[in-house]
C-alpha positions in Angstrom: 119.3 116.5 88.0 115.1 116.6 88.5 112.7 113.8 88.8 109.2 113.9 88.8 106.3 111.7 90.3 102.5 111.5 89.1 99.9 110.4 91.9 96.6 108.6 91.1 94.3 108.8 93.0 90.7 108.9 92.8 88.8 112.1 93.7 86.4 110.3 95.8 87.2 107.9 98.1 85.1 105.2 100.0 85.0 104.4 103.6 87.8 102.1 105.0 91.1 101.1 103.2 92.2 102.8 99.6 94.9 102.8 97.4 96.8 105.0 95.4 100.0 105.0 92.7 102.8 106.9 92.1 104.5 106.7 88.9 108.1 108.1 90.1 110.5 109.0 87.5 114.6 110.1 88.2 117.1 111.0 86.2 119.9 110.1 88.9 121.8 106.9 87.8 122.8 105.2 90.9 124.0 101.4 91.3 120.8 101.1 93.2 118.3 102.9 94.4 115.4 102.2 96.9 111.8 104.5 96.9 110.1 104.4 100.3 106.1 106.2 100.1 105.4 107.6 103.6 101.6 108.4 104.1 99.9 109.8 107.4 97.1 108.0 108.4 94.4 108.6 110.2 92.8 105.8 112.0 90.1 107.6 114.1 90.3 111.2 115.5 92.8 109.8 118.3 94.7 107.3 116.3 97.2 108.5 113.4 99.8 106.8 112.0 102.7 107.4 109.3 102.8 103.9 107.4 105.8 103.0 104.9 105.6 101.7 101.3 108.6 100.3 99.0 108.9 100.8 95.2 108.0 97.7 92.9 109.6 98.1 89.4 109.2 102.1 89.4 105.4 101.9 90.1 104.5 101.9 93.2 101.3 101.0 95.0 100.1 102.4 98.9 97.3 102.5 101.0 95.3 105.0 103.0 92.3 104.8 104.9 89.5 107.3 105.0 87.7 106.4 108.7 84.7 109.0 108.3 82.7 111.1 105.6 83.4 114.5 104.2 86.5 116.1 102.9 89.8 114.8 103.6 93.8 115.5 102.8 95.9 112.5 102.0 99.6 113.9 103.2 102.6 112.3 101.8 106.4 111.9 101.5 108.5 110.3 98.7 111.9 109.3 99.4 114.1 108.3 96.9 117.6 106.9 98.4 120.3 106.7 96.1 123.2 103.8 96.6 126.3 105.0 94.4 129.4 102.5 94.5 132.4 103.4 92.9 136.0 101.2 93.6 138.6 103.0 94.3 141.0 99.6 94.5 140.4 95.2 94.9 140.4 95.3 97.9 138.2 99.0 98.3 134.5 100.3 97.6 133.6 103.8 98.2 129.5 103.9 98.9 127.9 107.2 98.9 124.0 107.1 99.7 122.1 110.5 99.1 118.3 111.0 99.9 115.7 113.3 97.5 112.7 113.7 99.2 109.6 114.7 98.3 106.0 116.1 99.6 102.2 116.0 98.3 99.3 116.7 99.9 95.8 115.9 97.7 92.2 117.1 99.0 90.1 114.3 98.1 85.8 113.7 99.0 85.1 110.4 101.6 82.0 108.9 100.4 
C-alpha cells in the first residue's frame, strides 16, 4: 500500500503567522483513520516549538510562523493513524491501530 501528500505553500512568506495545506491521499482502508500535521516552529532564536494539527475532510490546513527575514526551512511530520476493527464474536472486537509517518522539509524566502 502507498499514499502520497502535496504541500502548498507559498515560496515567500511574510513576517508573523502563515499557513499551509496538505492534500493527503491513502490507499489503506481502515474503519477510521486520524491525520495529525506536526510542524517545528520557531518562535525567536531561543523559543521553538513542535505544534499539532488534525485532518478536516482529507485537506488539511496548519500554521507556521516565520519570526525574522531571510531564508527559512519549514520542517514537518505527517502522521497518519490507522483504526482497523474487525469482530471476532457479539460480545468481541479486535482493534489494530498502525501509524505511517511521514517527513518534509521546504526552503521557503521570509519577506
Amino acid at each position: 500500500m502507498s499514499c502520497y501528500f502535496k504541500i502548498e505553500i507559498s515560496d515567500t512568506l511574510n513576517l508573523g503567522k502563515n499557513i499551509g495545506k496538505i492534500d493527503y491521499n491513502s490507499n489503506f482502508k481502515p474503519n477510521e483513520s486520524i491525520l495529525y500535521i506536526l510542524i517545528e516552529n520557531e518562535y525567536s532564536e531561543t523559543e521553538k516549538k513542535i505544534d499539532t494539527f488534525i485532518e478536516e475532510s482529507n485537506y488539511s490546513r496548519f500554521g507556521f510562523f516565520a519570526h525574522k527575514k531571510g531564508n527559512k526551512r519549514i520542517k514537518g511530520r505527517i502522521i497518519e493513524q490507522l483504526i482497523f476493527e474487525r469482530i471476532i464474536n457479539k460480545d468481541s472486537t479486535e482493534l489494530k491501530i498502525e501509524e505511517h509517518n511521514k517527513y518534509f522539509e521546504i526552503d521557503v524566502i521570509v519577506k
